[in-house]
N, C-alpha and C positions, 0 to 999 in steps of 0.2 A: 384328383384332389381329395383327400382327407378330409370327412365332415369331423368335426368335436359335435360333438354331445352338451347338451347344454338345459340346464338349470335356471329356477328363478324363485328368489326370494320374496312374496309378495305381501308384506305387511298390509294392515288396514291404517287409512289416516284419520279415522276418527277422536283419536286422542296422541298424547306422546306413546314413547316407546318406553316398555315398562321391560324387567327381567323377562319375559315369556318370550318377548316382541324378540330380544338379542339375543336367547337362546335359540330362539330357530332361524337368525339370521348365520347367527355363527356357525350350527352346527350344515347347515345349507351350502354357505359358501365351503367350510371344510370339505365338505364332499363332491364341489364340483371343482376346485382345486386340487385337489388331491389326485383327479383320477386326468386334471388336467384340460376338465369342460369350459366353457363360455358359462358365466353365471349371471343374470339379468335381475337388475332391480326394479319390481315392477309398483308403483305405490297404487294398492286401490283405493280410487278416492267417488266412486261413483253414488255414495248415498246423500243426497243434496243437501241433507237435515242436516247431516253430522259432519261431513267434509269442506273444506273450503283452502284454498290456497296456501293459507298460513299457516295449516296443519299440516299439508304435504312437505313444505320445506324445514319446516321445523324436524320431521322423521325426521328428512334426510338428513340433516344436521345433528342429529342425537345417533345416528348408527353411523356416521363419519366421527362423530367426541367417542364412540366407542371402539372405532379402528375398525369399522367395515366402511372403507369408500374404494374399494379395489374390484367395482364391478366393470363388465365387458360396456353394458347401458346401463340409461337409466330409464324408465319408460312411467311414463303419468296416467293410467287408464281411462281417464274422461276424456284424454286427444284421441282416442280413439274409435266412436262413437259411430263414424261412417260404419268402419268393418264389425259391428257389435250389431248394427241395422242390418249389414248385407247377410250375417250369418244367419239373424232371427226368420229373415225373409226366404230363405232355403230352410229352416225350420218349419214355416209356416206354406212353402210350397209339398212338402212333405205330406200333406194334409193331417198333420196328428196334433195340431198346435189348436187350442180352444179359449174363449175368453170367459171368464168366471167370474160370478159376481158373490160368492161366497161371502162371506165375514168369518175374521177371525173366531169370533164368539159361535158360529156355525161349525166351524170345523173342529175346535174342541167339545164341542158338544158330545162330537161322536165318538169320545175319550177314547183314541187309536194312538197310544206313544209314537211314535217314529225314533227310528233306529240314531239322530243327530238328537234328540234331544227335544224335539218339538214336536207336531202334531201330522200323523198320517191323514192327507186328503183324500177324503171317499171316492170320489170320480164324477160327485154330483153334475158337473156341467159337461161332462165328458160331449153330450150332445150338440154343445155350441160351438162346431168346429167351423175355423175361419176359411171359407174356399177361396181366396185368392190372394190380400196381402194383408198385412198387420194393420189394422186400426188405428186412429188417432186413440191415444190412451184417455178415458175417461176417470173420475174417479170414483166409480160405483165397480170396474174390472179390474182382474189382472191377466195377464194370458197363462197360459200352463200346455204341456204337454204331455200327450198319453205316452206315457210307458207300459210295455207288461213284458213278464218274460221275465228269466233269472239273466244275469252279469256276473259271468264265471270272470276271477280278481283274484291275485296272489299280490302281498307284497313281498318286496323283497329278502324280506326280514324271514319271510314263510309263512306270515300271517293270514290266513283266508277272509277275503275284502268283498266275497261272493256276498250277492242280496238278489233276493227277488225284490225288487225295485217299490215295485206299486206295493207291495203289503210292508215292504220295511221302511220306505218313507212317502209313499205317494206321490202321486203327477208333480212336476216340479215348476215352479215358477219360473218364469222366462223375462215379465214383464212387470211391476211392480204397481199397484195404484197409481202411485205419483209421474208413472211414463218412465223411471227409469231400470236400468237393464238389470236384470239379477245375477247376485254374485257368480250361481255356476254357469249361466252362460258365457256371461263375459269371460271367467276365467279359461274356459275352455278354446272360446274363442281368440281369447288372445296367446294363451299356450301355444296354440296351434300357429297361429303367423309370427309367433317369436320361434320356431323350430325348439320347441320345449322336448326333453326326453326323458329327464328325469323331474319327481314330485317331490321335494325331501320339506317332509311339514311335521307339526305335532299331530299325536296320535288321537285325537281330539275329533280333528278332519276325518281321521279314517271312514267313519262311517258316509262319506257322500262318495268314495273314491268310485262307486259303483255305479255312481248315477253320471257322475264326470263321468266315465269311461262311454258309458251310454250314448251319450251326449255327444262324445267322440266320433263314435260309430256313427250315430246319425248326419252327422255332419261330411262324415267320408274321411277323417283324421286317422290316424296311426293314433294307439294308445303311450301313453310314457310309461317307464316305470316308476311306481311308487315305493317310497320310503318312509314310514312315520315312525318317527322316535316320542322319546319322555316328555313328562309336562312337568313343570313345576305348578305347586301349589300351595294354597293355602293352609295354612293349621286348619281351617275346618274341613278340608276335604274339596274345597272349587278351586277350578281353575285358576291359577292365578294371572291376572287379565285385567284391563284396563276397566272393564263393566262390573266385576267386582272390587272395584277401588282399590284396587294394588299399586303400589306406589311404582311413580313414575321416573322418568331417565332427569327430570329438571330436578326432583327433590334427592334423586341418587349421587346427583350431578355434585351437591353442596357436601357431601361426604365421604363421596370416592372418586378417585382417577380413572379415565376409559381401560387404561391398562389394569387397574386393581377388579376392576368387577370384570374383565375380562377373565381375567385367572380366578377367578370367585365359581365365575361359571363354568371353567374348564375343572376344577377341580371340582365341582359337585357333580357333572358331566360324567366325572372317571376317565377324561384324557390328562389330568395333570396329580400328583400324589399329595401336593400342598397346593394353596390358593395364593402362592407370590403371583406380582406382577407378569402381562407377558401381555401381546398383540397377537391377533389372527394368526399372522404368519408365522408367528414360534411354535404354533400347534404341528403347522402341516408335517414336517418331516415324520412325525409318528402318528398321523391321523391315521385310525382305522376305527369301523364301527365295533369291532369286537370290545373295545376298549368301554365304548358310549354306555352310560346303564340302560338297562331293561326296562328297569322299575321309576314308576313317578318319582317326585321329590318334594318334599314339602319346605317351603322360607318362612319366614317370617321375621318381619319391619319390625324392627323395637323402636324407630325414629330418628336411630342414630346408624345402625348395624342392619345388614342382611346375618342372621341364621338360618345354616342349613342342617337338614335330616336326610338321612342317607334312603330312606325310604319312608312308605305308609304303610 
Protein backbone atom coordinates (compact mmCIF):
# COMPACT_ATOMS: atom_id res chain seq x y z
CA UNK A 1 0.00 0.00 0.00
CA UNK A 2 1.11 3.64 -0.87
CA UNK A 3 1.72 5.92 2.12
CA UNK A 4 0.89 9.94 0.99
CA UNK A 5 2.81 12.20 2.60
CA UNK A 6 0.99 14.56 4.57
CA UNK A 7 0.91 18.03 5.73
CA UNK A 8 -0.90 20.39 8.37
CA UNK A 9 -2.03 23.62 8.50
CA UNK A 10 -2.16 24.70 12.01
CA UNK A 11 -3.32 28.33 12.73
CA UNK A 12 -3.67 29.68 16.37
CA UNK A 13 -7.42 30.41 17.67
CA UNK A 14 -6.57 33.23 19.60
CA UNK A 15 -8.27 35.80 17.37
CA UNK A 16 -9.89 35.79 13.66
CA UNK A 17 -7.94 34.91 10.73
CA UNK A 18 -6.19 37.96 9.31
CA UNK A 19 -3.97 38.15 5.68
CA UNK A 20 -0.82 36.14 7.29
CA UNK A 21 -3.35 33.50 8.94
CA UNK A 22 -4.58 32.75 4.75
CA UNK A 23 -1.42 33.19 3.31
CA UNK A 24 0.05 30.32 4.91
CA UNK A 25 -2.98 28.29 4.77
CA UNK A 26 -3.01 28.78 1.08
CA UNK A 27 0.42 28.46 0.43
CA UNK A 28 0.37 25.01 2.74
CA UNK A 29 -2.51 23.40 1.21
CA UNK A 30 -0.99 24.33 -2.43
CA UNK A 31 1.87 22.39 -1.51
CA UNK A 32 0.41 19.43 -0.21
CA UNK A 33 -2.05 19.32 -3.02
CA UNK A 34 0.14 19.77 -5.56
CA UNK A 35 2.41 16.96 -4.84
CA UNK A 36 -0.78 15.04 -4.02
CA UNK A 37 -0.35 14.76 0.18
CA UNK A 38 -3.21 14.31 2.80
CA UNK A 39 -3.29 18.00 4.41
CA UNK A 40 -4.79 18.21 7.99
CA UNK A 41 -6.27 21.14 9.69
CA UNK A 42 -5.23 21.37 12.89
CA UNK A 43 -6.63 24.50 15.09
CA UNK A 44 -4.39 25.13 18.07
CA UNK A 45 -6.52 26.24 20.73
CA UNK A 46 -4.56 25.16 23.91
CA UNK A 47 -3.80 28.77 25.67
CA UNK A 48 -6.96 28.94 28.02
CA UNK A 49 -6.67 32.83 28.48
CA UNK A 50 -6.97 33.53 24.79
CA UNK A 51 -8.96 30.46 23.21
CA UNK A 52 -12.38 29.26 23.68
CA UNK A 53 -14.81 27.45 21.40
CA UNK A 54 -16.16 30.34 19.62
CA UNK A 55 -12.81 31.40 18.39
CA UNK A 56 -12.06 27.86 16.94
CA UNK A 57 -15.14 27.77 14.89
CA UNK A 58 -15.24 31.18 13.92
CA UNK A 59 -11.42 30.23 12.06
CA UNK A 60 -12.81 27.67 10.64
CA UNK A 61 -15.45 29.60 9.19
CA UNK A 62 -13.31 32.46 7.87
CA UNK A 63 -10.70 29.92 6.00
CA UNK A 64 -13.88 28.06 4.46
CA UNK A 65 -15.45 32.21 3.29
CA UNK A 66 -11.94 32.15 1.92
CA UNK A 67 -12.09 28.79 -0.03
CA UNK A 68 -9.93 26.52 2.16
CA UNK A 69 -12.48 23.80 3.41
CA UNK A 70 -10.89 21.02 1.17
CA UNK A 71 -8.93 19.39 4.15
CA UNK A 72 -8.26 15.36 4.54
CA UNK A 73 -9.37 16.33 8.76
CA UNK A 74 -10.07 18.65 10.93
CA UNK A 75 -8.42 18.23 14.31
CA UNK A 76 -9.11 20.52 17.51
CA UNK A 77 -5.79 20.24 19.82
CA UNK A 78 -7.21 20.58 23.32
CA UNK A 79 -9.15 16.87 22.35
CA UNK A 80 -6.15 15.87 22.64
CA UNK A 81 -4.62 16.12 25.93
CA UNK A 82 -4.47 12.42 26.88
CA UNK A 83 -1.54 11.77 24.11
CA UNK A 84 0.14 15.54 24.92
CA UNK A 85 0.20 13.83 28.98
CA UNK A 86 1.51 10.38 27.47
CA UNK A 87 4.36 12.08 25.40
CA UNK A 88 5.42 14.74 28.41
CA UNK A 89 5.53 11.49 30.68
CA UNK A 90 8.27 9.60 28.20
CA UNK A 91 9.73 13.18 28.24
CA UNK A 92 9.95 13.14 31.71
CA UNK A 93 11.01 9.36 31.90
CA UNK A 94 14.01 10.48 29.95
CA UNK A 95 15.16 12.09 33.08
CA UNK A 96 16.17 15.61 31.36
CA UNK A 97 12.67 17.11 32.11
CA UNK A 98 12.98 19.72 35.29
CA UNK A 99 10.51 22.09 36.98
CA UNK A 100 11.61 25.83 37.26
CA UNK A 101 10.41 28.46 39.15
CA UNK A 102 12.26 31.24 37.29
CA UNK A 103 10.16 34.57 36.58
CA UNK A 104 9.93 36.06 33.52
CA UNK A 105 11.64 39.17 34.88
CA UNK A 106 14.67 36.64 36.04
CA UNK A 107 15.22 35.55 32.85
CA UNK A 108 15.51 38.80 30.97
CA UNK A 109 17.69 39.81 33.46
CA UNK A 110 20.34 37.99 32.00
CA UNK A 111 19.69 39.86 28.57
CA UNK A 112 20.44 36.47 26.46
CA UNK A 113 18.19 37.38 22.94
CA UNK A 114 17.21 34.05 21.75
CA UNK A 115 17.24 33.22 18.36
CA UNK A 116 12.65 33.24 18.02
CA UNK A 117 12.69 36.49 19.44
CA UNK A 118 12.44 36.19 23.10
CA UNK A 119 14.73 35.33 25.94
CA UNK A 120 17.56 32.55 26.27
CA UNK A 121 17.02 30.49 29.62
CA UNK A 122 20.32 30.09 31.49
CA UNK A 123 19.78 26.65 32.91
CA UNK A 124 19.23 27.98 36.42
CA UNK A 125 17.16 25.17 37.67
CA UNK A 126 18.79 22.61 35.46
CA UNK A 127 19.23 20.80 39.09
CA UNK A 128 15.51 20.17 39.78
CA UNK A 129 15.11 17.32 37.73
CA UNK A 130 11.84 15.42 38.11
CA UNK A 131 12.81 11.46 38.75
CA UNK A 132 9.70 9.84 38.10
CA UNK A 133 6.36 11.50 36.69
CA UNK A 134 5.24 15.06 36.04
CA UNK A 135 3.80 16.96 38.84
CA UNK A 136 0.47 18.50 39.50
CA UNK A 137 1.28 21.93 37.86
CA UNK A 138 1.58 24.70 40.51
CA UNK A 139 1.83 28.13 39.84
CA UNK A 140 5.01 29.24 41.16
CA UNK A 141 6.77 26.34 38.03
CA UNK A 142 7.02 25.43 34.81
CA UNK A 143 8.74 22.29 33.45
CA UNK A 144 11.45 22.68 30.78
CA UNK A 145 13.86 20.43 29.42
CA UNK A 146 17.73 20.11 29.10
CA UNK A 147 18.81 20.24 25.72
CA UNK A 148 22.67 20.68 24.57
CA UNK A 149 24.24 19.77 21.66
CA UNK A 150 24.04 21.35 18.00
CA UNK A 151 20.65 20.04 15.57
CA UNK A 152 22.29 19.82 12.21
CA UNK A 153 18.55 21.26 9.98
CA UNK A 154 18.22 22.05 6.24
CA UNK A 155 15.25 23.40 4.88
CA UNK A 156 14.16 22.57 1.87
CA UNK A 157 14.47 25.65 0.33
CA UNK A 158 18.60 25.09 1.29
CA UNK A 159 18.32 27.31 4.17
CA UNK A 160 20.43 26.17 7.20
CA UNK A 161 17.90 25.62 10.25
CA UNK A 162 21.12 24.22 12.26
CA UNK A 163 21.32 25.92 16.17
CA UNK A 164 22.97 24.93 18.89
CA UNK A 165 19.82 24.69 20.95
CA UNK A 166 20.77 25.74 24.57
CA UNK A 167 22.88 28.95 23.54
CA UNK A 168 20.33 29.96 20.51
CA UNK A 169 17.10 29.65 22.46
CA UNK A 170 17.54 27.79 25.64
CA UNK A 171 15.88 24.76 27.68
CA UNK A 172 12.33 24.93 26.27
CA UNK A 173 9.13 24.89 28.00
CA UNK A 174 7.16 21.82 28.11
CA UNK A 175 4.61 22.83 30.76
CA UNK A 176 3.32 26.36 31.27
CA UNK A 177 2.51 28.00 34.87
CA UNK A 178 -1.10 27.70 34.37
CA UNK A 179 -0.65 23.48 33.76
CA UNK A 180 -1.01 23.86 30.30
CA UNK A 181 0.92 22.10 27.49
CA UNK A 182 3.48 24.27 25.32
CA UNK A 183 3.08 25.14 22.02
CA UNK A 184 6.32 22.91 20.89
CA UNK A 185 5.49 19.97 22.49
CA UNK A 186 2.08 19.73 21.66
CA UNK A 187 2.89 20.43 18.21
CA UNK A 188 5.35 17.99 17.99
CA UNK A 189 3.49 15.58 19.44
CA UNK A 190 0.67 15.83 17.55
CA UNK A 191 2.71 16.00 14.11
CA UNK A 192 3.78 12.81 15.04
CA UNK A 193 0.27 10.88 15.57
CA UNK A 194 -1.19 12.80 12.64
CA UNK A 195 1.82 10.98 10.44
CA UNK A 196 2.93 14.63 9.67
CA UNK A 197 5.98 14.92 6.89
CA UNK A 198 6.03 17.90 5.73
CA UNK A 199 6.16 21.68 7.78
CA UNK A 200 5.26 24.35 5.26
CA UNK A 201 4.85 27.57 7.71
CA UNK A 202 6.18 31.23 7.69
CA UNK A 203 9.64 31.85 7.89
CA UNK A 204 9.05 33.56 11.11
CA UNK A 205 8.82 29.87 12.81
CA UNK A 206 12.12 28.94 11.21
CA UNK A 207 13.93 29.75 14.00
CA UNK A 208 12.33 26.84 16.59
CA UNK A 209 12.54 24.15 13.62
CA UNK A 210 15.74 23.02 15.56
CA UNK A 211 14.41 22.55 18.75
CA UNK A 212 11.01 20.87 17.14
CA UNK A 213 13.34 18.42 15.49
CA UNK A 214 15.07 17.83 18.80
CA UNK A 215 12.14 17.23 20.32
CA UNK A 216 11.47 14.79 17.73
CA UNK A 217 14.36 12.81 18.39
CA UNK A 218 13.80 12.62 21.88
CA UNK A 219 10.55 11.29 21.55
CA UNK A 220 11.87 8.51 18.89
CA UNK A 221 9.91 10.49 15.86
CA UNK A 222 11.25 10.60 12.30
CA UNK A 223 11.86 14.26 11.61
CA UNK A 224 9.54 16.03 8.64
CA UNK A 225 10.68 18.08 6.17
CA UNK A 226 10.57 21.83 6.54
CA UNK A 227 9.51 24.40 4.29
CA UNK A 228 9.22 28.32 5.26
CA UNK A 229 8.23 30.70 2.94
CA UNK A 230 7.45 34.83 2.93
CA UNK A 231 5.72 37.03 5.48
CA UNK A 232 3.60 39.60 4.91
CA UNK A 233 3.97 42.85 6.85
CA UNK A 234 3.52 45.75 8.02
CA UNK A 235 4.75 49.31 6.63
CA UNK A 236 6.66 49.43 9.75
CA UNK A 237 8.49 46.46 9.34
CA UNK A 238 6.38 43.67 11.97
CA UNK A 239 4.91 40.92 11.24
CA UNK A 240 1.76 41.31 10.19
CA UNK A 241 -0.41 39.32 12.64
CA UNK A 242 -3.20 39.48 14.62
CA UNK A 243 -1.02 40.81 18.11
CA UNK A 244 -0.02 43.70 16.07
CA UNK A 245 -3.55 44.69 15.25
CA UNK A 246 -3.57 43.92 11.61
CA UNK A 247 -6.83 43.64 10.31
CA UNK A 248 -8.90 40.85 10.40
CA UNK A 249 -10.96 38.28 7.87
CA UNK A 250 -14.49 40.01 9.65
CA UNK A 251 -13.42 43.61 8.58
CA UNK A 252 -11.82 42.20 5.16
CA UNK A 253 -14.94 40.30 4.90
CA UNK A 254 -17.31 43.90 4.45
CA UNK A 255 -14.97 44.77 1.39
CA UNK A 256 -13.89 41.82 -0.27
CA UNK A 257 -15.02 38.44 -1.65
CA UNK A 258 -13.04 35.06 -0.50
CA UNK A 259 -12.39 34.81 -4.19
CA UNK A 260 -11.06 38.51 -4.56
CA UNK A 261 -8.46 38.39 -1.62
CA UNK A 262 -7.84 35.07 -2.76
CA UNK A 263 -6.13 36.41 -5.89
CA UNK A 264 -4.95 39.40 -3.92
CA UNK A 265 -2.66 36.89 -2.22
CA UNK A 266 -1.79 34.91 -5.11
CA UNK A 267 -0.79 37.73 -7.03
CA UNK A 268 1.43 39.33 -4.30
CA UNK A 269 2.64 35.58 -3.71
CA UNK A 270 4.09 35.57 -7.51
CA UNK A 271 1.70 32.65 -8.43
CA UNK A 272 -0.70 34.70 -10.34
CA UNK A 273 0.49 37.99 -12.88
CA UNK A 274 -2.86 40.20 -11.83
CA UNK A 275 -5.00 40.00 -8.59
CA UNK A 276 -8.40 38.95 -10.43
CA UNK A 277 -10.56 36.78 -8.71
CA UNK A 278 -9.79 32.84 -8.37
CA UNK A 279 -10.26 29.88 -5.52
CA UNK A 280 -7.55 27.53 -4.24
CA UNK A 281 -7.97 25.27 -6.75
CA UNK A 282 -7.36 27.46 -9.91
CA UNK A 283 -3.68 27.79 -8.39
CA UNK A 284 -2.88 24.22 -8.40
CA UNK A 285 -2.23 23.26 -12.01
CA UNK A 286 0.72 25.82 -11.98
CA UNK A 287 1.67 25.61 -8.43
CA UNK A 288 5.47 25.45 -7.91
CA UNK A 289 7.48 27.03 -5.33
CA UNK A 290 9.88 28.61 -7.93
CA UNK A 291 7.15 30.78 -8.60
CA UNK A 292 6.35 31.85 -4.57
CA UNK A 293 8.61 35.04 -3.66
CA UNK A 294 11.76 34.87 -1.68
CA UNK A 295 11.43 38.13 -0.27
CA UNK A 296 8.86 39.52 2.54
CA UNK A 297 5.96 41.84 1.55
CA UNK A 298 4.68 44.68 3.05
CA UNK A 299 0.34 45.59 3.14
CA UNK A 300 -1.19 48.09 4.28
CA UNK A 301 -5.07 48.60 5.38
CA UNK A 302 -6.23 52.09 4.28
CA UNK A 303 -9.69 50.97 5.74
CA UNK A 304 -11.10 50.29 2.69
CA UNK A 305 -8.19 48.50 0.44
CA UNK A 306 -5.40 45.96 1.02
CA UNK A 307 -1.92 47.69 -0.80
CA UNK A 308 0.80 45.67 -1.59
CA UNK A 309 4.72 46.24 -2.16
CA UNK A 310 6.58 43.89 -3.95
CA UNK A 311 9.27 43.90 -1.31
CA UNK A 312 11.09 45.66 1.83
Amino acid sequence: MTVLGCSRFAPSATGPAHPGTLLAGLLCWLDARHRGHRVILRIEDLDPQRCNPRKVQDLIDQLQWFGLDDWDTVEIQSQHNQRHQHGLQQLVDSGLVYSCICSRSIIRAHNLPAADGGWVYPGTCRGRVLSQRAPDQSSDQVLRIQIDGRESLCDESGADLSQDIAQAMGDPVLVRRDGAISYHLASVIDDSAMGVTRVVRGQDLAASSALQARLRRLLGDPIPQYRHHFLLLQPHGAKLAKFHQAVGVPELAQKYTGPQLCGFLAWISGLKPDATPCLPQDLLPHFTWQRVSLEDRVLHWDGSQLHGETSI
